[in-house]
TORDREN-755638 format. One line per field, with one value per residue (C-alpha): x, y, z. Coordinates in Angstrom, 3 decimals. Each point is the difference from the previous one (the first is absolute). Example, Ala and Ser with C-alpha at 12.3 -4.5 7.8 and 13.67 -1.06 7.14 Angstrom:
BEGIN
x: (12.300, 1.370)
y: (-4.500, 3.440)
z: (7.800, -0.660)
This chain:
BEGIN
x: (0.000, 2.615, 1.785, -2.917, -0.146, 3.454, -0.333, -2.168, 2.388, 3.032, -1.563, -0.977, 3.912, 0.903, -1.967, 0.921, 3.808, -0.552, -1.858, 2.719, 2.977, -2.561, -0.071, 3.327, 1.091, -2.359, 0.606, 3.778, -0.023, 0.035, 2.791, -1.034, 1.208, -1.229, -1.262, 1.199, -2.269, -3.047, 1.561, 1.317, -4.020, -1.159, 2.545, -1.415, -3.752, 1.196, 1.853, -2.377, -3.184, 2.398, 0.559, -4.054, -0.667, 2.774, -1.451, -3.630, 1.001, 2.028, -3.112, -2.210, 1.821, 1.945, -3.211, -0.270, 3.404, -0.240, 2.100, -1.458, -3.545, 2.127, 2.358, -2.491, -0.777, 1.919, 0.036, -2.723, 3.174, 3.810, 2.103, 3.910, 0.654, 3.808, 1.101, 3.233, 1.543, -2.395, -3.822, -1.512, -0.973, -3.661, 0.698, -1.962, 2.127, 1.829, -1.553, -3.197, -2.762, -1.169, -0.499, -1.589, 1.468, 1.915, -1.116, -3.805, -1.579, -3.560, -1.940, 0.533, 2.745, 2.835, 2.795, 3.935, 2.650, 3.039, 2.725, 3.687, 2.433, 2.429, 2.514, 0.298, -2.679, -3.404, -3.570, -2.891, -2.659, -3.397, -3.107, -3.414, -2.008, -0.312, 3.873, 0.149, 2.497, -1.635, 3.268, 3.798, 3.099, 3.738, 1.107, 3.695, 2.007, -0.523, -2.435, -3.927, -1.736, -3.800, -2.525, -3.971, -2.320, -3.737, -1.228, -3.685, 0.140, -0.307, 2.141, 3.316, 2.239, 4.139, 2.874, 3.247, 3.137, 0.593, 3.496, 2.824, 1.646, 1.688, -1.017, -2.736, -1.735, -2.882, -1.029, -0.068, -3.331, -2.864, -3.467, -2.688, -3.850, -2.655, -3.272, -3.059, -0.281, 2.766)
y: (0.000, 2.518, -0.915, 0.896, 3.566, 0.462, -0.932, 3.729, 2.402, -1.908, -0.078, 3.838, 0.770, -1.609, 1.638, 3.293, -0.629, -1.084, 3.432, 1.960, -1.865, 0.725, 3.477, 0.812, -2.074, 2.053, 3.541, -0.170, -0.165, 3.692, 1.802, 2.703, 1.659, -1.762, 2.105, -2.162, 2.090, -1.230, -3.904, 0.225, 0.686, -2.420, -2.390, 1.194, -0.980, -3.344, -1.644, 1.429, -1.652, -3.174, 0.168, 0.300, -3.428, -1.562, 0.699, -0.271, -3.816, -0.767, 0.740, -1.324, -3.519, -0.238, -1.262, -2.765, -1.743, -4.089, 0.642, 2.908, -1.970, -3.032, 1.634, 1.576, -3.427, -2.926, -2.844, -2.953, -2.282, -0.076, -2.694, -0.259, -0.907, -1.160, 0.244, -2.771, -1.258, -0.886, 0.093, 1.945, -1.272, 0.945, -0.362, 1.822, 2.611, -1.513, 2.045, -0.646, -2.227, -0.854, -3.502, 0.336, -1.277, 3.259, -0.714, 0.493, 3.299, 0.742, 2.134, 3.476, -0.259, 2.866, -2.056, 1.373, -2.157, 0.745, -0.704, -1.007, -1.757, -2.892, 0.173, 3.039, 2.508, -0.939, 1.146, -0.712, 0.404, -1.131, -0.726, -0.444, -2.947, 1.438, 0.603, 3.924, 1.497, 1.219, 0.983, -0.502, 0.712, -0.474, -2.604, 0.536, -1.923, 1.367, 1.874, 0.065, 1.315, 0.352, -0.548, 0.686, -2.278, 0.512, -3.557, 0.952, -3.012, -3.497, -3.029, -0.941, 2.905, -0.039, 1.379, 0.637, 1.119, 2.946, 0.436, -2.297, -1.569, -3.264, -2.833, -1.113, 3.412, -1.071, -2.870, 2.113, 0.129, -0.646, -0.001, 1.223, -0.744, 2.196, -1.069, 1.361, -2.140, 0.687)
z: (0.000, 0.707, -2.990, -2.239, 1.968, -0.470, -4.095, -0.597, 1.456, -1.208, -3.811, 0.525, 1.276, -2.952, -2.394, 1.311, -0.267, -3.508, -1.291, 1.807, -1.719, -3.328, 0.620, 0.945, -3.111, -1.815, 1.553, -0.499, -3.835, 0.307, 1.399, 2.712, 3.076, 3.316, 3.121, 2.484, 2.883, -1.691, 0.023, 3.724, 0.586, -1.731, 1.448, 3.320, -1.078, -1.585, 3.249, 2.001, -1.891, 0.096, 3.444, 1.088, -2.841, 1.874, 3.032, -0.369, -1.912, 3.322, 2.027, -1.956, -0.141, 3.216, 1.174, -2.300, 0.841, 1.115, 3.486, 2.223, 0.438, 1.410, 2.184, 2.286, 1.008, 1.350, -2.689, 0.732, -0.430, 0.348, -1.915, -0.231, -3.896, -0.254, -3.349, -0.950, -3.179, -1.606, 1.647, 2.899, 3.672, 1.482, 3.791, 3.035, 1.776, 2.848, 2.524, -0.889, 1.599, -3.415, -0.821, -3.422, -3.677, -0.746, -3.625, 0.610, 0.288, 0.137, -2.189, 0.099, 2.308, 0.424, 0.536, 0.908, -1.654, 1.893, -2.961, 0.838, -2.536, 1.453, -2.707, -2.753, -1.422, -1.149, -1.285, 1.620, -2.240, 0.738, -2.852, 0.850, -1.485, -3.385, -0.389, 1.093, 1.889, 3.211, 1.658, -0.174, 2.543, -0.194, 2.167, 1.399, 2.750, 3.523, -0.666, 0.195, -2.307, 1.369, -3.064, 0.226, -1.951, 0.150, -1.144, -1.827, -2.233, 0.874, -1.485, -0.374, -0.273, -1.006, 1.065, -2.350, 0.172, -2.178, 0.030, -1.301, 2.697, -1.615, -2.394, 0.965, 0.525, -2.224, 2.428, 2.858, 0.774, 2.921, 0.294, 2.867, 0.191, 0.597, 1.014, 1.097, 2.823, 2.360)
């Protein structure tokens, strides 16, 4: 949805930088003298309508962004994903009191995966049932890199690596169920 907001003013920029290359290709056929108090003005005018698009876009989007909704809350669910040559671990955090499968969620569930690698740089990249990305995160060694899902369809969903880490990168792979009954 934001994407098809952001497609108008981004086609309309464009448009608008393309008649002003036109007519100053066009008006400098003709050699004249330039009075440069009239284009510092109009330099004035042009950031400053720039500036107040820019602006009013940032408000009007901001809003729209997948993260600030999530953060206000705690996540239903935490789970520790370890990422290794060549697949990726679902475990419960260790200081949890969580004795669930790690690799079922419920419907609709905000979940936290808390993503660490064991051995060299990786991508954690996770695709809903229908093969979309819904979110990705680098994965680095000692280091946790916190990632918010919101889970809002059900079946089996996958999670890829999506960045080279050795030969058998393209087999590194997991999967995670959703249900609607928890």
């Amino acid at each position: 949805m934001v994407q098809q907001w952001a497609l108008v003013p981004f086609l309309s920029i464009s448009a608008t930088i393309v008649l002003v290359f036109l007519w100053v290709a066009l008006s400098t056929r003709k050699r004249h003298d330039t009075d440069y108090a009239s284009v510092a003005r109009l330099r004035v005018y042009v950031i400053a309508g720039l500036m107040t698009l820019l602006t009013a876009s940032f408000s009007l989007t901001i809003g729209h962004m997948p993260y600030p909704f999530m953060m206000k809350s705690l996540p239903d669910r935490v789970v520790r994903v370890t990422a290794r040559q060549f697949g990726f671990v679902f475990e419960n955090p260790p200081t949890a009191q969580v004795t669930e499968d790690p690799r079922i969620f419920r419907l609709g569930a905000d979940v936290e995966l808390d993503a660490i690698s064991a051995d060299v740089n990786h991508g954690l990249g996770v695709y809903d049932p229908g093969g979309v990305l819904v979110a990705q995160a680098q994965v680095m060694p000692g280091y946790v890199n916190k990632l918010r899902v919101k889970l809002e369809k059900p079946g089996t969903w996958t999670v890829l690596c999506m960045e080279y880490c050795g030969q058998a990168h393209h087999a590194m792979r997991q999967t995670f169920e959703v249900s609607a009954t928890p």
